[in-house]
N, C-alpha and C positions, 0 to 999 in steps of 0.2 A: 953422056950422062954420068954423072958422078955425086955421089955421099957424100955427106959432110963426115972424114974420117975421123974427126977425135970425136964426134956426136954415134958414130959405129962402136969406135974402141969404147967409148967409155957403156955403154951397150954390154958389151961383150964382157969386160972384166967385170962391171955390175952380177950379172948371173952366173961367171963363176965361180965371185965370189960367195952369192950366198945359198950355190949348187940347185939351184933352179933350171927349169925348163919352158921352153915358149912354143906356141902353134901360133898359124895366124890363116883365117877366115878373110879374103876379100871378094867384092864383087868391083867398086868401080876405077880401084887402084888396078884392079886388073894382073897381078902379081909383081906389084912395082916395091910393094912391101915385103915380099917373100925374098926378092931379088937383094932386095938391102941387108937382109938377115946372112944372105946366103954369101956378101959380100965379107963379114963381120971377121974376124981374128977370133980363129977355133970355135967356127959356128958349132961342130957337129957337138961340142960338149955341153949345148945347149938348144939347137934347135932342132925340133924336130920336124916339123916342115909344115904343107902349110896345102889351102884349097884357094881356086877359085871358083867362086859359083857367081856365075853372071844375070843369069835367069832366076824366078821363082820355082820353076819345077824343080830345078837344079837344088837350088837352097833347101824345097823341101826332101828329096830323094835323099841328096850327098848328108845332110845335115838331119834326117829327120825332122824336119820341123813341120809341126800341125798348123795346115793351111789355114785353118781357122784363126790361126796368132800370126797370118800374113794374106789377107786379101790381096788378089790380084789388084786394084787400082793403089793401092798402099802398101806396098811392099817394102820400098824404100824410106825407112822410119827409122828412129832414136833406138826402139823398142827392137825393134830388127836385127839392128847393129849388138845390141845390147844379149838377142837370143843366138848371135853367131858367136860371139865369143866366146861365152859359156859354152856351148854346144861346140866351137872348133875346139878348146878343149881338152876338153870330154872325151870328143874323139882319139883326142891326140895324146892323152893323158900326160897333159904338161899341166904345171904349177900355172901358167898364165894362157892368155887367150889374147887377140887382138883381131878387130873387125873393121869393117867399111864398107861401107854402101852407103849409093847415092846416084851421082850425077855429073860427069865430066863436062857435055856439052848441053845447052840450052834447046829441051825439047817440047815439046807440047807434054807428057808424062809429069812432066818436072815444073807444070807452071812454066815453063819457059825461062826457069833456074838452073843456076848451078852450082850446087852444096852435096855436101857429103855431111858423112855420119859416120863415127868411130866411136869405139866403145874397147875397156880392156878389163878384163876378169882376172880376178887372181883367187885360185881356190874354188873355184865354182862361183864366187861374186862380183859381179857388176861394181868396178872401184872407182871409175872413171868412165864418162859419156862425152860427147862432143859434137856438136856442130859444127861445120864450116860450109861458109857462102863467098862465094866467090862475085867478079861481076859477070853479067848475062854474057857480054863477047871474048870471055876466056875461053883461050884455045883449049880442043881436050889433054892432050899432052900435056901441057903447062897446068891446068886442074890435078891431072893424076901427080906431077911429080910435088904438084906443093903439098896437097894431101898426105902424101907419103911423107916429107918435111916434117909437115907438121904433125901426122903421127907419131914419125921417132921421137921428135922433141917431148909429147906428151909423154908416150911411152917412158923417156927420159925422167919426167917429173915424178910418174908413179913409181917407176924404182925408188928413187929416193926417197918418196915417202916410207917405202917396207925398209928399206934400208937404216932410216932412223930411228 
């Protein structure tokens, strides 16, 4: 498995240039996004590191979050994704957040889908949300890493927004 490394570096020199810091909150990358951070050129002057919560008990305990803004049959939502970022964080007391939740493989849970949901905060706000759908016979593996793909690349987008 392997990064796209000038989509790392340019990551990496993004936040130090403008002395920032990141957390990242997953459940269905499974820490495939943590691992890419951790992979990054002088991660430690910018990351600080990162949770995986797999389960709802999990998201609620590690994260604080009120079950009430996560029913058990709907846990995996836009809104979810949206309250892990903020809330990783928070936690983590970094300038950004980055989340995911969803769905690798095609279950009965999931409609018998397979999409994720990323979300990235900057400051305590929601800047950037995201869907992705895969088709029904993606392997899980190959779910997780495109996720991850396509996280960094958004991730990628939102810097350059603060950037400009």
């Amino acid at each position: 498995m392997e990064f796209q490394q000038n989509l790392l570096e340019y990551i990496s020199t993004s936040l130090i240039t403008v002395n920032e810091t990141v957390s990242i909150v997953e459940s269905v990358t499974s820490g495939l996004i943590q691992l890419s951070f951790s992979q990054m050129p002088n991660a430690s002057l910018f990351y600080k590191g990162g949770i995986t919560t797999f389960t709802l008990p999990e998201k609620v305990k590690f994260l604080n979050i009120n079950r009430i803004e996560a029913p058990e049959n709907d846990f995996e939502t836009q809104r979810m994704a949206d309250i892990m970022a903020i809330k990783g964080a928070a936690l983590f007391e970094t300038d950004w957040g980055i989340a995911s939740t969803g769905y690798a493989a095609s279950v009965r849970n999931s409609g018998f889908k397979v999409f994720s949901f990323c979300s990235f905060s900057y400051k305590g706000e929601t800047i950037l949300s995201k869907r992705i759908e895969l088709h029904q016979k993606t392997q899980g593996l190959d779910a997780q890493l495109y996720y991850t793909e396509f996280i960094l690349g958004c991730f990628k987008s939102a810097l350059n927004q603060i950037l400009i």
